[in-house]
C-alpha positions as CSV (number, residue, x, y, z in Angstrom):
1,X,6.2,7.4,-2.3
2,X,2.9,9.7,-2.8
3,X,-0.1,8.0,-3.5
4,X,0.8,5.4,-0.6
5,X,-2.2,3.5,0.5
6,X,-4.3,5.2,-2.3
7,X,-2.5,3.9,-4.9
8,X,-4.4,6.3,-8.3
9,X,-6.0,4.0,-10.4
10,X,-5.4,5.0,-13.7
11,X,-7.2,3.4,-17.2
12,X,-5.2,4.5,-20.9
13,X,-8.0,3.9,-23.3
14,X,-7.7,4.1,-27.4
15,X,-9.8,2.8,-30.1
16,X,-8.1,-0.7,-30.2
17,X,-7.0,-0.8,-27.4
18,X,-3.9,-2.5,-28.2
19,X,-0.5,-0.2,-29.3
20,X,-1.7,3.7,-28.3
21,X,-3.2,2.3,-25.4
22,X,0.0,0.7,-24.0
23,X,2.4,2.7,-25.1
24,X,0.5,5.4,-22.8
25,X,0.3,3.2,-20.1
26,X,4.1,2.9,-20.4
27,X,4.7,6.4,-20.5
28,X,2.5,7.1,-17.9
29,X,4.0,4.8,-15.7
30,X,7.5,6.2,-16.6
31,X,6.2,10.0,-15.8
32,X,4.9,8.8,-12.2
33,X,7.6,7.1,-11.3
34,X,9.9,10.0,-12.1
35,X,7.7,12.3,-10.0
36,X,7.4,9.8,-6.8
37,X,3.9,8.4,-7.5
38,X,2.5,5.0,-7.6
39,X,-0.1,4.3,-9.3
40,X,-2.4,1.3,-10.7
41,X,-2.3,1.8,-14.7
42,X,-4.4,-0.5,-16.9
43,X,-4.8,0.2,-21.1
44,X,-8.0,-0.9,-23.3
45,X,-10.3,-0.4,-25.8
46,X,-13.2,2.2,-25.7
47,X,-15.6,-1.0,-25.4
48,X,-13.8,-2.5,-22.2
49,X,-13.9,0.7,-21.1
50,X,-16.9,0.7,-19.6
51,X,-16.9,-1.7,-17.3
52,X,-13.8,0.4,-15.2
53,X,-14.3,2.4,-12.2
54,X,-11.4,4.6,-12.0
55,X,-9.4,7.7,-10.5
56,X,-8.2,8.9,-13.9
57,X,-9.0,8.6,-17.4
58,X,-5.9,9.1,-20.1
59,X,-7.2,9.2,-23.6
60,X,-7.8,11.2,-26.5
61,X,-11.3,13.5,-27.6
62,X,-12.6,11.2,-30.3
63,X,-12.1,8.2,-27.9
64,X,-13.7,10.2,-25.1
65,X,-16.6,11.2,-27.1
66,X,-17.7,7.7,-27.5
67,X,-16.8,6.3,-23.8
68,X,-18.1,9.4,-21.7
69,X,-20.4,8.0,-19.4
70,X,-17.0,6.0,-18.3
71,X,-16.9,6.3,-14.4
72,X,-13.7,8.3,-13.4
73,X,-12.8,11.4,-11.1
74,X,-10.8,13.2,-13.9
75,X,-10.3,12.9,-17.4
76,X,-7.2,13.7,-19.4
77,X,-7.7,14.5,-23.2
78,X,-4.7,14.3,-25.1
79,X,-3.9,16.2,-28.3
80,X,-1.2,13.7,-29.2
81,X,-1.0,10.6,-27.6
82,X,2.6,9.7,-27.8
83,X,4.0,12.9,-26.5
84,X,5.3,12.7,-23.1
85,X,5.9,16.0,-22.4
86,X,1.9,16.8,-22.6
87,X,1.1,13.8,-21.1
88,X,3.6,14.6,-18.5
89,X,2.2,18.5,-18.3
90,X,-1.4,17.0,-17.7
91,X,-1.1,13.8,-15.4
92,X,1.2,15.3,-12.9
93,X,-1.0,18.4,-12.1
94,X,-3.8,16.1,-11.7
95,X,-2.3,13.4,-9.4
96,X,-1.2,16.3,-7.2
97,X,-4.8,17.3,-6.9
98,X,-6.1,13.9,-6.3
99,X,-3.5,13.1,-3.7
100,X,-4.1,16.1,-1.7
């Protein structure tokens, strides 16, 4: 299983922090399974946001523009947060690099 002992910490944040926020957590969750990763996902709201220290940051550029000084190593923006296929096309490449 990659990621092993250094399980990714990864944070799904939208503006409510409720139904985009989980369903991307879900998907994500789906995506790194598929692809042999384990990883830590948590969703919230741009104003829980803040207190997280994470690996990576799922979310979208109107979100991000309002929770940038968020503490994570790399931060996905999404065009459209309930495709997969981006999400997938974005989160696997940078879970590879973070688990190198």
């Amino acid at each position: 299983m990659k990621g092993g002992e250094n399980m990714l910490k990864i944070l799904a944040v939208c503006a409510v922090g409720v139904g985009s926020s989980l369903m991307l957590k879900m998907n994500a969750n789906n995506i790194l399974k598929n692809h042999g990763y384990k990883a830590n996902i948590e969703n919230t709201d741009m104003i829980g946001a803040s207190g997280y220290t994470v690996d990576i940051l799922i979310t979208t550029n109107d979100v991000y523009k309002q929770i940038k000084k968020i503490n994570a190593k790399e931060v996905i923006i999404l065009d459209n947060m309930v495709s997969k296929k981006e999400l997938e096309e974005k989160l696997i490449p940078v879970c590879e690099k973070l688990s190198q």
